[in-house]
N, C-alpha and C positions, 0 to 999 in steps of 0.2 A: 272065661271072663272076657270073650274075644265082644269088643265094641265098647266097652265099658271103657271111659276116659282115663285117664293116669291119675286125675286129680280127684275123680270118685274110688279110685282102689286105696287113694293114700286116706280118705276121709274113710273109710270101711276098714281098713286095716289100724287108725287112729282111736279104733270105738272095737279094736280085737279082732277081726279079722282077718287070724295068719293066712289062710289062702291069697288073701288081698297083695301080701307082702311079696309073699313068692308068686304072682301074677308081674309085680311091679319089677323084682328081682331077672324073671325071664325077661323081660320085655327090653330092661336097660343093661343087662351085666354087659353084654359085649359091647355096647357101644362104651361105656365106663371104662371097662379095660384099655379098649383102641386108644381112648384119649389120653388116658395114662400113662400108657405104652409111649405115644407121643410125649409128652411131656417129660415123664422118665428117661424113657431109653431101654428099660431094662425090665425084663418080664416080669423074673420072680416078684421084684418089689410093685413091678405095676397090679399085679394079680393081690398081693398082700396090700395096697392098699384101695382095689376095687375091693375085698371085705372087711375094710376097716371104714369105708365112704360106706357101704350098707349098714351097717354096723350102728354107725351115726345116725343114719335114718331112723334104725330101731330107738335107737334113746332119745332122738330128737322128734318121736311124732306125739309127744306131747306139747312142744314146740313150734308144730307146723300149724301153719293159719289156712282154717278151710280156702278155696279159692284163690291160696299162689298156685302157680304155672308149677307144676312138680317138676318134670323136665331142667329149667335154670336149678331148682334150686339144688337138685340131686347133682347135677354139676358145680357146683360154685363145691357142694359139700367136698365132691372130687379133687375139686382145683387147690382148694387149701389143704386137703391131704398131701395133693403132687408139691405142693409150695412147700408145706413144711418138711419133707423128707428133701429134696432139693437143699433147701437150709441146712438140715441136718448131713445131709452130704459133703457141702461146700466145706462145713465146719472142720470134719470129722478126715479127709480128706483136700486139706489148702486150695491146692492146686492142681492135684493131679490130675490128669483129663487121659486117662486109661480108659479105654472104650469100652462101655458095658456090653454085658452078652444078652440077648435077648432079643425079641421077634420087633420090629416096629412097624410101625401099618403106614411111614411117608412112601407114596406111590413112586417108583422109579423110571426117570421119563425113560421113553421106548423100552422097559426092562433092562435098564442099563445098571446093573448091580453095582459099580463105582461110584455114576450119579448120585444112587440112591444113598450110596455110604457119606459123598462130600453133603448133598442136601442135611444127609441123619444130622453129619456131622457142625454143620455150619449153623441148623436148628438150636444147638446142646449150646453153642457158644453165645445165643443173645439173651436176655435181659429174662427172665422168667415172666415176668408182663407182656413183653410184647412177644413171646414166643406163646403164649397162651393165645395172644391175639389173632397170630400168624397162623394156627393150628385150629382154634373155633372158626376162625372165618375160611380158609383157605383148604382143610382138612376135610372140616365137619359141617363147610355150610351155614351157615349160622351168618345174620346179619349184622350189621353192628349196632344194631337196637339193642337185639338180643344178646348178643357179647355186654352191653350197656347193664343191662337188665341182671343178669349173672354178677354184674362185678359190682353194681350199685355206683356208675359211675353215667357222664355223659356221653351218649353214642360219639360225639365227637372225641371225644377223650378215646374211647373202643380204635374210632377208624384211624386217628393219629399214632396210638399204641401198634395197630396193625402194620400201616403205612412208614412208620422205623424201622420197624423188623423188616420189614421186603428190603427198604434200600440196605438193612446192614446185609441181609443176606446176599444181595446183590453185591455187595460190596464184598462179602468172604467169600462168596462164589468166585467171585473175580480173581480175588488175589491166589484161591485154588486153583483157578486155569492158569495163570501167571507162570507158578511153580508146577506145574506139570510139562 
């Protein structure tokens, strides 16, 4: 199914065609995971909810409107997965900020495995909006049209949400060099 769009697999697999699914399925799982990963922190549940976002796709492609962007929308599906276990975490867990075990995909500047722990760590601590922000745009690439598009909000609304997070990060970056 190699050249065939994401948005004709989803319209093919809407009308029964499992092959279409698991075309779509290869094509997104790891990048789904990575951002999950991100988002999370923590493997197992990013992996348990990369098939609980496919999952959704299956019961929402009677749902899907020929000619959206598949791409945004299999994220957004993502993203409120990652939102509502975050919730469910906060909840369940007050306060505690015990470092999850699991793989994350924030790049570590020069391979500096500390770096990459204060970055994981100063990530986990902002806002889940604008860590989503920080993470499609700064991560994954993604413009803030695009981020716009995914959230159902205005790109400026996206770049502003982004543009908090750097400076808080900057900010707990900082006061982690402070204390070291």
């Amino acid at each position: 199914m190699e050249g065939v769009t994401d948005e004709a697999l989803m319209d093919q697999f809407c009308q029964g065609d499992q092959p279409a699914f698991e075309a779509l399925f290869a094509r997104h799982a790891g990048r789904v995971h990575g951002f999950l990963a991100r988002m999370v922190r923590d493997g197992p549940l990013a992996e348990d909810l990369m098939q609980t976002t496919f999952l959704s796709v299956i019961r929402a492609r009677g749902r899907y409107e020929r000619g959206t962007r598949f791409t945004p929308w299999l994220l957004t599906i993502a993203a409120n997965a990652a939102r509502d276990a975050l919730r469910h975490q906060q909840h369940v867990d007050a306060h505690a900020h015990a470092p999850p075990d699991g793989p994350t995909a924030v790049p570590a500047p020069d391979g500096d495995p500390a770096m990459r722990r204060r970055i994981e760590d100063a990530l986990q601590q902002l806002p889940v909006e604008q860590r989503e922000a920080v993470v499609l745009s700064k991560l994954e690439g993604w413009s803030f049209e695009e981020i716009a598009e995914m959230r159902g909000i205005r790109a400026g609304a996206a770049r502003l949400r982004a543009h908090r997070g750097y400076e808080k990060l900057r900010e707990l970056l900082g006061e982690l060099e402070e204390a070291s």
